[in-house]
ChimeraX commands (.cxc) that place a marker at each C-alpha (Angstrom):
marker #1 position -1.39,-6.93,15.53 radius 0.5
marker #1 position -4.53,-9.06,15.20 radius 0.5
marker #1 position -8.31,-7.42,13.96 radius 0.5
marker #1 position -8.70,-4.00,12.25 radius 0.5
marker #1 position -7.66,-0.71,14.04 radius 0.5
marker #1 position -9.72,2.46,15.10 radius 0.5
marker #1 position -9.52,4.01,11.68 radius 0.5
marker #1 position -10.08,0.97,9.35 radius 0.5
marker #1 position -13.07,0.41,11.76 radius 0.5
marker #1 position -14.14,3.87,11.49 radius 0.5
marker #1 position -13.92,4.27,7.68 radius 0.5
marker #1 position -15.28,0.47,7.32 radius 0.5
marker #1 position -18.62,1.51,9.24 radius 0.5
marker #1 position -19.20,4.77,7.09 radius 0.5
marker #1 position -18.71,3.20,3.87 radius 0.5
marker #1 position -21.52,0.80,5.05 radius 0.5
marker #1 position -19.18,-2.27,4.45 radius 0.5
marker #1 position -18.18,-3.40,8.42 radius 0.5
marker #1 position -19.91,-6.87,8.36 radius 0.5
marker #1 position -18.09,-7.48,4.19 radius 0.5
marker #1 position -15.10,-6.24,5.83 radius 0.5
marker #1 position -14.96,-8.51,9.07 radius 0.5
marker #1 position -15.76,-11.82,6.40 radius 0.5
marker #1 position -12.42,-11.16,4.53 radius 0.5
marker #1 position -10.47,-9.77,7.29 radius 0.5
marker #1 position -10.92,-13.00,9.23 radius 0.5
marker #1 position -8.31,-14.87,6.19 radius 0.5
marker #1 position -6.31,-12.26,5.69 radius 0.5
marker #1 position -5.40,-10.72,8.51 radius 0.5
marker #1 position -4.21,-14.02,9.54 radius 0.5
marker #1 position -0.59,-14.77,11.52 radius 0.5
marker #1 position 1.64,-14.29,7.94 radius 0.5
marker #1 position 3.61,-17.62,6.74 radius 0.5
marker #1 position 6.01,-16.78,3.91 radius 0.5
marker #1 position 6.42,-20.44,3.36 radius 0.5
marker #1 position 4.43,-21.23,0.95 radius 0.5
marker #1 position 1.85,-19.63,-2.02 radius 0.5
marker #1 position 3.02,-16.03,-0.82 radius 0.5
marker #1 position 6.70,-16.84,-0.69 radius 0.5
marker #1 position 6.90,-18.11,-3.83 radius 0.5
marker #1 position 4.93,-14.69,-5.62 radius 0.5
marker #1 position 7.41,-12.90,-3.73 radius 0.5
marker #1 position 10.40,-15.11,-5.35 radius 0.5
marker #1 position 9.64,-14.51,-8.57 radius 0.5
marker #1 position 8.98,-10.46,-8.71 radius 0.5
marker #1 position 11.35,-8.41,-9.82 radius 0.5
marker #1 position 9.87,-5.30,-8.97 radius 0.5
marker #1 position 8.43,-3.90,-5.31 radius 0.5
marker #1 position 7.84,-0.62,-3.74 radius 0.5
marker #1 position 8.28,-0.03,-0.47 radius 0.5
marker #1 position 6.57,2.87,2.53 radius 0.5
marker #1 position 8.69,4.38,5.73 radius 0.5
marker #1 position 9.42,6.69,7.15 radius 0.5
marker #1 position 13.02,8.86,6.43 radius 0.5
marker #1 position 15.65,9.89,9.18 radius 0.5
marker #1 position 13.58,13.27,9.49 radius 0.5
marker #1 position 10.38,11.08,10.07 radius 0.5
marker #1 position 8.51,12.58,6.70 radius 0.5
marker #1 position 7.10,9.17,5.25 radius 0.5
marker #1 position 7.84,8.30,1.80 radius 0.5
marker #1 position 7.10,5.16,-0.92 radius 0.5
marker #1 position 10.39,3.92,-2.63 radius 0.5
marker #1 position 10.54,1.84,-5.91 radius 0.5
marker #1 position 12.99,-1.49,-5.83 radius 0.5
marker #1 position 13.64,-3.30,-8.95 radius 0.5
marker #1 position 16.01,-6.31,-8.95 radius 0.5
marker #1 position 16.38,-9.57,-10.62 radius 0.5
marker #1 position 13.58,-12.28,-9.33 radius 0.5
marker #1 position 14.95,-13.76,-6.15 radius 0.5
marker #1 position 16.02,-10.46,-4.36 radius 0.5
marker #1 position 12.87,-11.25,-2.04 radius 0.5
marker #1 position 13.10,-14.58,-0.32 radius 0.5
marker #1 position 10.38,-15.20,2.14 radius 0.5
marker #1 position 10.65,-18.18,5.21 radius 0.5
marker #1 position 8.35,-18.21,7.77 radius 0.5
marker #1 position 7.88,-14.90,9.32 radius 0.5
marker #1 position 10.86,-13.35,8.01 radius 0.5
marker #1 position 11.68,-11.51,4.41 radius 0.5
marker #1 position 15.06,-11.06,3.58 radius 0.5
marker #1 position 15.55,-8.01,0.85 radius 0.5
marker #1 position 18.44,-8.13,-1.43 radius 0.5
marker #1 position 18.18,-4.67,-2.30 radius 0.5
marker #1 position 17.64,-1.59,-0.99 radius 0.5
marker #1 position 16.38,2.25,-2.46 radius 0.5
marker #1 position 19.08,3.79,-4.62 radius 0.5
marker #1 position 21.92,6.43,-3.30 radius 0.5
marker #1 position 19.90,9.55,-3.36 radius 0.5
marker #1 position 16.26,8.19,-2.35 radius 0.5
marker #1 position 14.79,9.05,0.75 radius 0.5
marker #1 position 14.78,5.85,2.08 radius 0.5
marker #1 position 18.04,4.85,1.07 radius 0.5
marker #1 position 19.35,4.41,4.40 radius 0.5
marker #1 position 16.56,2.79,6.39 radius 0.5
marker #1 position 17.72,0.93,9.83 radius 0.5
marker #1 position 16.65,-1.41,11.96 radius 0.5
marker #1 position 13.35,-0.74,13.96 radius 0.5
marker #1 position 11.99,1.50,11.47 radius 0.5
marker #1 position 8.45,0.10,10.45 radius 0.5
marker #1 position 7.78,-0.75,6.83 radius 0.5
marker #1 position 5.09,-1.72,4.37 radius 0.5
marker #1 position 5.71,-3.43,1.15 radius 0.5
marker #1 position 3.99,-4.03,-2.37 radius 0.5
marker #1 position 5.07,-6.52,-4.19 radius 0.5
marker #1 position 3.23,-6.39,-7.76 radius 0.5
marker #1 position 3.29,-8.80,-11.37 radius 0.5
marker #1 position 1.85,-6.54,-13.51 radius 0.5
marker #1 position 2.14,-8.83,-16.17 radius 0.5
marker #1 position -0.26,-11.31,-14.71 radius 0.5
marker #1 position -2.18,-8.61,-12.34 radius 0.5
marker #1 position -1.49,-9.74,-8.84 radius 0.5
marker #1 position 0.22,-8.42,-6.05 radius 0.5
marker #1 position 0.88,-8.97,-2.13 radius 0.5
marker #1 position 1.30,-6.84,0.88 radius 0.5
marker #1 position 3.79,-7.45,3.49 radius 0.5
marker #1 position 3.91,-5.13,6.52 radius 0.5
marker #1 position 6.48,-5.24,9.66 radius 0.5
marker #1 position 9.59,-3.86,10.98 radius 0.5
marker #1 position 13.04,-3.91,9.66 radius 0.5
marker #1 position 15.47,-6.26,11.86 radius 0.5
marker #1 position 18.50,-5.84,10.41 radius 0.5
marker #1 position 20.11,-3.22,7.90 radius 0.5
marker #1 position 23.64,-3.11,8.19 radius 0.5
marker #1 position 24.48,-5.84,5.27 radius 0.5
marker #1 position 23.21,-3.91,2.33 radius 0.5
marker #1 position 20.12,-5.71,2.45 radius 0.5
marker #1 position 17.11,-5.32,4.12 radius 0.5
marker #1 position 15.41,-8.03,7.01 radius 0.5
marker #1 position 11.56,-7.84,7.65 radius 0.5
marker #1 position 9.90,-9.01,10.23 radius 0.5
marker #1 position 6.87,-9.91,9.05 radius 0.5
marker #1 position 3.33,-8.82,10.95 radius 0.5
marker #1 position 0.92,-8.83,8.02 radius 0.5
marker #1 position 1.20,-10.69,4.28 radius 0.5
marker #1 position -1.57,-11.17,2.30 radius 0.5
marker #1 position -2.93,-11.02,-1.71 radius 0.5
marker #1 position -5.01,-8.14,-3.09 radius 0.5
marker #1 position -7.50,-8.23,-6.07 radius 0.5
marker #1 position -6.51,-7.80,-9.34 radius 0.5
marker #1 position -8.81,-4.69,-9.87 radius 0.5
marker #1 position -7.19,-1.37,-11.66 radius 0.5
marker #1 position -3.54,-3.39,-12.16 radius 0.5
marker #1 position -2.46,-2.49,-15.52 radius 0.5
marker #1 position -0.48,-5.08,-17.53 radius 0.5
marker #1 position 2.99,-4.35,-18.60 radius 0.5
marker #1 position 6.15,-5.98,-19.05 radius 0.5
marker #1 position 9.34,-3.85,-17.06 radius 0.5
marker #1 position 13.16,-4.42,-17.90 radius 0.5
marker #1 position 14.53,-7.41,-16.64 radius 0.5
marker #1 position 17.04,-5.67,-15.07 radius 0.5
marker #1 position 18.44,-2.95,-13.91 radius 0.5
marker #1 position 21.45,-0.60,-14.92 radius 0.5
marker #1 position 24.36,-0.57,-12.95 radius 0.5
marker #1 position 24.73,3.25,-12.69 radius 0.5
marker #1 position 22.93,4.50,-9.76 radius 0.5
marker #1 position 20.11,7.32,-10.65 radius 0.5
marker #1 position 20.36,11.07,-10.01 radius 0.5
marker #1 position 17.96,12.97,-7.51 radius 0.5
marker #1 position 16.06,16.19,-7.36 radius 0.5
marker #1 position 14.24,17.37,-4.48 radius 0.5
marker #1 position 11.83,20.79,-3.90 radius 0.5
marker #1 position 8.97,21.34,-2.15 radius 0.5
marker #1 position 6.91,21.51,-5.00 radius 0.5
marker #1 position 5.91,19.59,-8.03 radius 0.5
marker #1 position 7.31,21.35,-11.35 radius 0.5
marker #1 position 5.75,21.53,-14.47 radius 0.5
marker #1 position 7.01,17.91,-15.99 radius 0.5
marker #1 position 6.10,16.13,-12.72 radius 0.5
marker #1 position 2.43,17.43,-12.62 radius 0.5
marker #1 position 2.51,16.19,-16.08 radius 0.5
marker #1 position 3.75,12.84,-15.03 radius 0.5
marker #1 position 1.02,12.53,-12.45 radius 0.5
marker #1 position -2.07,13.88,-14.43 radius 0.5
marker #1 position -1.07,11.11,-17.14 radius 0.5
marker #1 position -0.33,8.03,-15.21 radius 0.5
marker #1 position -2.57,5.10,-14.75 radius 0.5
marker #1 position -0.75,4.08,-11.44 radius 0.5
marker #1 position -0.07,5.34,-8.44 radius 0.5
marker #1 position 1.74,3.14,-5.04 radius 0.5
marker #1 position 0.21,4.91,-2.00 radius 0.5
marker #1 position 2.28,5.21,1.19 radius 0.5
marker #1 position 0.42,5.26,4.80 radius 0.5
marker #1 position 1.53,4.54,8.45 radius 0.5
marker #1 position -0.67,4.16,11.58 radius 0.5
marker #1 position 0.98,4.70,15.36 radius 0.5
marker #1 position 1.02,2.16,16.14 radius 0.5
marker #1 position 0.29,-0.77,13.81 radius 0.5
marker #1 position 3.10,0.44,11.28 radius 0.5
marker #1 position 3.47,1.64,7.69 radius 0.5
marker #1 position 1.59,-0.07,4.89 radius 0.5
marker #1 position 1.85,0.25,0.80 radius 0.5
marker #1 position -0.84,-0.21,-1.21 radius 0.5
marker #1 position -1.69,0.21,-5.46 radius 0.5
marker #1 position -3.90,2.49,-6.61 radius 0.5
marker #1 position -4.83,2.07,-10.60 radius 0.5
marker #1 position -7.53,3.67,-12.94 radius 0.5
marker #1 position -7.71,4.94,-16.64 radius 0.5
marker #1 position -5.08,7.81,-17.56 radius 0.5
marker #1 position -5.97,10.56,-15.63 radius 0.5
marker #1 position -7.31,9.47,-13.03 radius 0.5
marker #1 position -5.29,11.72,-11.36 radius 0.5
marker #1 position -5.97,15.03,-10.77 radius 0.5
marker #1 position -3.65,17.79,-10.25 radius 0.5
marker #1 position -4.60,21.30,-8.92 radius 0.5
marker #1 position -1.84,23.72,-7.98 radius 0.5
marker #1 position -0.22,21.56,-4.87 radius 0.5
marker #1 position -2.84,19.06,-4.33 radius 0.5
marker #1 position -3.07,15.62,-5.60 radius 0.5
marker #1 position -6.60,13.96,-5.81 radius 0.5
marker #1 position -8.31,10.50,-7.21 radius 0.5
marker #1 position -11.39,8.30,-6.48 radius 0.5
marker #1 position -10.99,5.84,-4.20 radius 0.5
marker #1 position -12.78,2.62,-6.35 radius 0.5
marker #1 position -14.26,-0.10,-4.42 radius 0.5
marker #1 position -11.98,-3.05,-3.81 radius 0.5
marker #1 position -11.52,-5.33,-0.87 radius 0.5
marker #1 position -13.57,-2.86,1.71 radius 0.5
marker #1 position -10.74,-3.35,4.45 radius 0.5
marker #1 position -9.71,0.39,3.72 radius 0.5
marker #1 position -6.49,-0.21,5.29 radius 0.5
marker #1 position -4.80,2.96,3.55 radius 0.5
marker #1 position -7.78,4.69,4.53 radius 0.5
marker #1 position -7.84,3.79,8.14 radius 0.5
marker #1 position -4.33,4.98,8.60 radius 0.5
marker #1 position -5.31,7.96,7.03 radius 0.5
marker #1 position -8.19,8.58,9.52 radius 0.5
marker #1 position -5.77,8.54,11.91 radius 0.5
marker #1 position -2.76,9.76,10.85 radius 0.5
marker #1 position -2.67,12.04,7.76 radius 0.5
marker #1 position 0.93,11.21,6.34 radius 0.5
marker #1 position 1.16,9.92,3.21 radius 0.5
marker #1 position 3.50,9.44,0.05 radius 0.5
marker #1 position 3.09,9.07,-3.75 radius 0.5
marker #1 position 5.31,7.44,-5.83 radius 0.5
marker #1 position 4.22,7.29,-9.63 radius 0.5
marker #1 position 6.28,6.10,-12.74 radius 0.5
marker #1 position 6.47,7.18,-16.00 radius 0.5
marker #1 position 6.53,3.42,-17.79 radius 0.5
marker #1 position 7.91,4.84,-20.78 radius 0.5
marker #1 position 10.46,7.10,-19.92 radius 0.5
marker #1 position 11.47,5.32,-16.47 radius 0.5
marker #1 position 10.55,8.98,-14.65 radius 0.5
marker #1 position 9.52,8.63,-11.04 radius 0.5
marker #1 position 8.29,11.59,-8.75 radius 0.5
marker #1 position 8.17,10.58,-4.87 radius 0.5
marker #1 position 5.83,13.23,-3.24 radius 0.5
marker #1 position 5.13,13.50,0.55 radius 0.5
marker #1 position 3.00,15.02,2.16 radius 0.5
marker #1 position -0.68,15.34,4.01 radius 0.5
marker #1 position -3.68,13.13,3.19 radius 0.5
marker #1 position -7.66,13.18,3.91 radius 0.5
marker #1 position -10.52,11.42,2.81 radius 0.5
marker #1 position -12.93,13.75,0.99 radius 0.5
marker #1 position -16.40,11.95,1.43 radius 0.5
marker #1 position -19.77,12.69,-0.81 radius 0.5
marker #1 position -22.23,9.68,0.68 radius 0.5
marker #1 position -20.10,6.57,0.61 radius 0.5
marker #1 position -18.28,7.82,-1.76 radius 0.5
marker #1 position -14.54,8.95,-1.49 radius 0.5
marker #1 position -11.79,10.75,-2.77 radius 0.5
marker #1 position -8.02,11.14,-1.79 radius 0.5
marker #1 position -6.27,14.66,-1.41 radius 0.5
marker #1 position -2.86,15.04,-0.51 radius 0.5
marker #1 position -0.97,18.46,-0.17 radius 0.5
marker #1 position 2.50,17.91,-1.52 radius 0.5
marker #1 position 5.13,19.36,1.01 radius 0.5
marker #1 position 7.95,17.50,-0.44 radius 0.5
marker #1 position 9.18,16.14,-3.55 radius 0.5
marker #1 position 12.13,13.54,-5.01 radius 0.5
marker #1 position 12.18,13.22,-8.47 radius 0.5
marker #1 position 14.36,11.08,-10.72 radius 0.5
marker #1 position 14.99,9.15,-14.19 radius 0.5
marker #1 position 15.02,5.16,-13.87 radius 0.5
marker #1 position 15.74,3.59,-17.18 radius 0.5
marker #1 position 15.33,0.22,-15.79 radius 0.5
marker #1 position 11.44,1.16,-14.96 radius 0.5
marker #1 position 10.57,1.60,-18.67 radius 0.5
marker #1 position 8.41,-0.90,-19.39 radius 0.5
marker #1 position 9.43,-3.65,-22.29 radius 0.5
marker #1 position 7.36,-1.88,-25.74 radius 0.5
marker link #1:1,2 radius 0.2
marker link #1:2,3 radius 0.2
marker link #1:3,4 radius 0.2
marker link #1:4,5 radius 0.2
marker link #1:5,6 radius 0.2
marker link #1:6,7 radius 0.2
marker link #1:7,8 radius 0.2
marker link #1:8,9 radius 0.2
marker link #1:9,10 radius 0.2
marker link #1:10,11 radius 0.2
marker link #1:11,12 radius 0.2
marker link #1:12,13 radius 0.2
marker link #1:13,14 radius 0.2
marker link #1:14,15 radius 0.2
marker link #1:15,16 radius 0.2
marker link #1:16,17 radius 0.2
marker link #1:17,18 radius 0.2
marker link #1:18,19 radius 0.2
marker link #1:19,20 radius 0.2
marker link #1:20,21 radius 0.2
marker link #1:21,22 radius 0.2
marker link #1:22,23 radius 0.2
marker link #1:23,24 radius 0.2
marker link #1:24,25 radius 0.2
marker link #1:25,26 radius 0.2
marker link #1:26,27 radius 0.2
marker link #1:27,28 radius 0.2
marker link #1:28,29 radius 0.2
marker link #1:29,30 radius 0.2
marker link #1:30,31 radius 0.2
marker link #1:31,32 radius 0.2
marker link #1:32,33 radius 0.2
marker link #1:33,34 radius 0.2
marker link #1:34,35 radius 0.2
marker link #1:35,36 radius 0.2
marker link #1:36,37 radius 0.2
marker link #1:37,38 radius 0.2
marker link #1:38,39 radius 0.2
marker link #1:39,40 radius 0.2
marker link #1:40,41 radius 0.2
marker link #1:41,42 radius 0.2
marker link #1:42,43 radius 0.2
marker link #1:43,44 radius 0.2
marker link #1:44,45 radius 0.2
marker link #1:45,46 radius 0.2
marker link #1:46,47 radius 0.2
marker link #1:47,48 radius 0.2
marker link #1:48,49 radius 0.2
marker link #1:49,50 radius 0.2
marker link #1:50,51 radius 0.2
marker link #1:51,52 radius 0.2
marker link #1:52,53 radius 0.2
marker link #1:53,54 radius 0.2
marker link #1:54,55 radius 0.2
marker link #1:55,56 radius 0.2
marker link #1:56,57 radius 0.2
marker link #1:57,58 radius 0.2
marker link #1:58,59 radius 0.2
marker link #1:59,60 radius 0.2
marker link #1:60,61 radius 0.2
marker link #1:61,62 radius 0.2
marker link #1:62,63 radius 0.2
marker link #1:63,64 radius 0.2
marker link #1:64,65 radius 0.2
marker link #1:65,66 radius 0.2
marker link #1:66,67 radius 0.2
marker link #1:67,68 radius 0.2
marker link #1:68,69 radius 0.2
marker link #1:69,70 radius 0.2
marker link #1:70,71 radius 0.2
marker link #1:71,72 radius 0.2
marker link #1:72,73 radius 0.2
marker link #1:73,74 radius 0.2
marker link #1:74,75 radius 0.2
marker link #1:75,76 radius 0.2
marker link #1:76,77 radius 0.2
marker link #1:77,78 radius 0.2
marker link #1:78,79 radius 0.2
marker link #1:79,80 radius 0.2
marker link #1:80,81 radius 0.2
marker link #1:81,82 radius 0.2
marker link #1:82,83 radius 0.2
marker link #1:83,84 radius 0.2
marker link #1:84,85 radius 0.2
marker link #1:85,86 radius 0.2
marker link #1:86,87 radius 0.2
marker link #1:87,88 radius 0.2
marker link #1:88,89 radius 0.2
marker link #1:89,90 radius 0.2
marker link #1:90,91 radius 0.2
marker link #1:91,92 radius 0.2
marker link #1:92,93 radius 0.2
marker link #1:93,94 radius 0.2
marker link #1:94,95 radius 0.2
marker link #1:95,96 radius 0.2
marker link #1:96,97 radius 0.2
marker link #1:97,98 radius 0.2
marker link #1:98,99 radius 0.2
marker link #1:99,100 radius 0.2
marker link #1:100,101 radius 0.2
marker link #1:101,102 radius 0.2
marker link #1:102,103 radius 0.2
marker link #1:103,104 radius 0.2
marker link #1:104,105 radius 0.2
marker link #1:105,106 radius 0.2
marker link #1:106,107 radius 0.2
marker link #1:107,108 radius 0.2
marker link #1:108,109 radius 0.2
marker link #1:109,110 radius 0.2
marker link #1:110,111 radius 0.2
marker link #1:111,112 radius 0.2
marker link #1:112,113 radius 0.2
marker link #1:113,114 radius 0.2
marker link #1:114,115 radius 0.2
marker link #1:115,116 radius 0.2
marker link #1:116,117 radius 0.2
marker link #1:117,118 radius 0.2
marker link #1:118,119 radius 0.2
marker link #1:119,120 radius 0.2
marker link #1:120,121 radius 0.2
marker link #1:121,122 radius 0.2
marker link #1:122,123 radius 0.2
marker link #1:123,124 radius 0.2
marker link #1:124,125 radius 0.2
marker link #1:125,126 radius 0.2
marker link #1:126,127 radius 0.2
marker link #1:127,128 radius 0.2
marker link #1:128,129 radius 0.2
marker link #1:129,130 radius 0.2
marker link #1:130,131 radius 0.2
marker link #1:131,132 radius 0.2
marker link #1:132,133 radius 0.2
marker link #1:133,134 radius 0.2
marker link #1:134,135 radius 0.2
marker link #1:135,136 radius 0.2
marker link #1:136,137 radius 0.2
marker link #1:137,138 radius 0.2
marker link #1:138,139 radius 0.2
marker link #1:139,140 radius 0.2
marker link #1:140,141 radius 0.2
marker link #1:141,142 radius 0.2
marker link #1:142,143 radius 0.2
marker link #1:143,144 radius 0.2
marker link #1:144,145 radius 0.2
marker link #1:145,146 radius 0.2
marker link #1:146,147 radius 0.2
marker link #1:147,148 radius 0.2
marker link #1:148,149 radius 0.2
marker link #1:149,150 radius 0.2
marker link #1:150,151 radius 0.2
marker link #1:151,152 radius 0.2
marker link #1:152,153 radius 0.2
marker link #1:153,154 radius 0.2
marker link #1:154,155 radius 0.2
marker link #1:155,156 radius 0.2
marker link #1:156,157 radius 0.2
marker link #1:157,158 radius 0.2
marker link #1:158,159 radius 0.2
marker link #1:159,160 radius 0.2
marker link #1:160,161 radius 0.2
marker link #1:161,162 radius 0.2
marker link #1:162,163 radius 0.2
marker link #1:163,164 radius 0.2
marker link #1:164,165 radius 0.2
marker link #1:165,166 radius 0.2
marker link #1:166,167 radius 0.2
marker link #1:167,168 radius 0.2
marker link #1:168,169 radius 0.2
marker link #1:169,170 radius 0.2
marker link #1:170,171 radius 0.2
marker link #1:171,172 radius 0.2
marker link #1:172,173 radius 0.2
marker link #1:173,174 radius 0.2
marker link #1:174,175 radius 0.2
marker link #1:175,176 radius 0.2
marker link #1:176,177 radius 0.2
marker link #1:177,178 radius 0.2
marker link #1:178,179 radius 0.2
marker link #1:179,180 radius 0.2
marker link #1:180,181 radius 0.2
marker link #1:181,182 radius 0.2
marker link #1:182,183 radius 0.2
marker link #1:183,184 radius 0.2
marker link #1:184,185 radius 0.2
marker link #1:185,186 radius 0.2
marker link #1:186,187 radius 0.2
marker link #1:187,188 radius 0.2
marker link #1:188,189 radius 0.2
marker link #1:189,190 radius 0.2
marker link #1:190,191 radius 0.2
marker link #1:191,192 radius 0.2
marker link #1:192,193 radius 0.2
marker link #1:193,194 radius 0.2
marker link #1:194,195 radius 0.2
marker link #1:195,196 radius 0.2
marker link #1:196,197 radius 0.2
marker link #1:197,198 radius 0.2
marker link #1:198,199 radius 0.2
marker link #1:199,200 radius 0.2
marker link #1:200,201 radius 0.2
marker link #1:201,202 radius 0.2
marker link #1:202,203 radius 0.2
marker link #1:203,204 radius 0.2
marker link #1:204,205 radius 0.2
marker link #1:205,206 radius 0.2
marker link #1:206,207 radius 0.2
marker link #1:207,208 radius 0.2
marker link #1:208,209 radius 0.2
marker link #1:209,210 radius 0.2
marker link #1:210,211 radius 0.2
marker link #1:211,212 radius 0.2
marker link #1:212,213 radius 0.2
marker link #1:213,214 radius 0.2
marker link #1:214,215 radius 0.2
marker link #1:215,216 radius 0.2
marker link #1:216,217 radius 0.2
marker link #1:217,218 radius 0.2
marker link #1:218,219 radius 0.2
marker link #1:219,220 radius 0.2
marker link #1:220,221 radius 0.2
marker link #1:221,222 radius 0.2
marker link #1:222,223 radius 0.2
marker link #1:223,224 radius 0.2
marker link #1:224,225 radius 0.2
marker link #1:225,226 radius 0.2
marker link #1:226,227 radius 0.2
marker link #1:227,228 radius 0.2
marker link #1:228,229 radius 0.2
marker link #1:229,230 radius 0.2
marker link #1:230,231 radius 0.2
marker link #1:231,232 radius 0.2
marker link #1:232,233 radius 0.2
marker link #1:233,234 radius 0.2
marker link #1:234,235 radius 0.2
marker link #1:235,236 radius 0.2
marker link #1:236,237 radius 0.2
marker link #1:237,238 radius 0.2
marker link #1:238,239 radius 0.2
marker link #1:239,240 radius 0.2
marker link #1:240,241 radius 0.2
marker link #1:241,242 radius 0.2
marker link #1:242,243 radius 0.2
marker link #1:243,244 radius 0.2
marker link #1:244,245 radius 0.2
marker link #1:245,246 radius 0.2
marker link #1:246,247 radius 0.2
marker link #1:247,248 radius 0.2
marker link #1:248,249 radius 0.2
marker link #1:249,250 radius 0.2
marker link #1:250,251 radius 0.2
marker link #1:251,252 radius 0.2
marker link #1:252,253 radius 0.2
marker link #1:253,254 radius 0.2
marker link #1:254,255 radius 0.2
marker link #1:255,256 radius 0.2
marker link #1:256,257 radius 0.2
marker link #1:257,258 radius 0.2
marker link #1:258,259 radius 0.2
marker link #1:259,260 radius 0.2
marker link #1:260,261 radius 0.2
marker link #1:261,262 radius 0.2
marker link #1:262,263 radius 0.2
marker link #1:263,264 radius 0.2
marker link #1:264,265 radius 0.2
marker link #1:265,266 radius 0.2
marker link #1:266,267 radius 0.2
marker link #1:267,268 radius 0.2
marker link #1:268,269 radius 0.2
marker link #1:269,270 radius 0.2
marker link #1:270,271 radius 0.2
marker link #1:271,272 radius 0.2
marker link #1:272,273 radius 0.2
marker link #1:273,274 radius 0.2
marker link #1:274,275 radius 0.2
marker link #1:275,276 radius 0.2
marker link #1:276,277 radius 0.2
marker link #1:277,278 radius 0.2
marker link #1:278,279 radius 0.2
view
């Protein structure tokens, strides 16, 4: 699990960015130690999303929101004292199902990846075994305070193949978005995606948005060269609505430039009071 794959190579080279790439990658992409810097981020957050695949194998991003602790970090191992809520898609993940993780401080604009496979999921929890763990940039994080914690009663579902008229809405007004992507490989990843309200767009079925320059490893990208799946999950901060979408991704290029489509083929929406962020 060492050095960039065939599509983060691929996208890397025709964004012009391969030798910028190969510069950071070398630090990054490093063996992961939860020990220390990255441990303790991850000990403090009270808020994470996380990408996988469901029993069906349709991939999907998840939100978790617990008290600061839930994620405890030691060496190559992250134990996960929570899990998605009754109802979600990935509520009832098991061991050897590959997983990517966000975990995000809004508040103070920083946020790590963790990617691996779950070990064990039979006590409520969740155990990672950790192949990748690393900061990203600040860039496009929007600052805001959540709930400190979250209501007992568990949220209710909806699910349709299509986005209705309240979730377009939803998406064409948020300034966030967590992106879910998976190579064969190498795994599923989660990743932020942030811009001004809007940034969005929404066109019948299809979701689409710049892709801004950031740390030019493209890792949602390269799994996207090479494997189209890919999930949405966006949050209404002031209502606590979420809308999960899944579906089929592709890089539109013009130059260097790129955008993201995805063609929704499945939807999960719900109402998370504990989301709302603190006014």
């Amino acid at each position: 699990m060492t050095g960039f794959h065939e599509g983060e190579l691929a996208v890397q080279t025709r964004a012009g960015v391969r030798e910028q790439a190969a510069r950071l990658g070398r630090g990054m992409l490093a063996a992961p130690d939860l020990n220390g810097s990255i441990g303790a981020f991850l000990a403090a957050r009270q808020f994470a999303v996380v990408s996988a695949r469901d029993d069906d194998g349709r991939l999907w991003t998840s939100p978790l929101h617990a008290e600061p602790g839930f994620l405890d970090g030691r060496d190559r191992t992250l134990r996960v004292a929570a899990r998605p809520a009754p109802g979600d898609p990935l509520h009832s993940l098991t061991a050897g199902r590959p997983v990517g993780m966000l975990a995000i401080d809004f508040a103070n604009r920083r946020r790590v990846r963790v990617n691996g496979t779950v070990s064990d999921a039979d006590s409520g929890a969740l155990v990672i075994d950790v192949d990748q763990a690393y900061g990203n940039c600040p860039r496009f994080i929007q600052p805001r305070d959540l709930s400190p914690a979250p209501p007992s009663a568990a949220p209710d579902f909806t699910r349709a193949a299509t986005l209705d008229a309240e979730q377009a809405a939803v998406i064409a007004a948020a300034d966030t978005l967590f992106l879910g992507t998976a190579h064969p490989t190498r795994g599923a990843d989660a990743s932020h995606r942030g811009g001004p309200p809007g940034f969005i767009d929404v066109t019948a079925n299809t979701l689409s948005w710049p892709d801004y320059p950031g740390n030019n490893m493209f890792n949602s990208l390269g799994n996207l060269a090479v494997d189209p799946a890919a999930a949405v999950l966006v949050v209404d901060f002031t209502t606590g609505t979420t809308v999960q979408v899944s579906g089929t991704g592709a890089i539109e290029w013009s130059g260097t430039d790129r955008r993201v489509a995805l063609t929704v083929e499945a939807v999960v929406g719900s109402h998370r009071p504990d989301l709302r962020a603190v006014q």
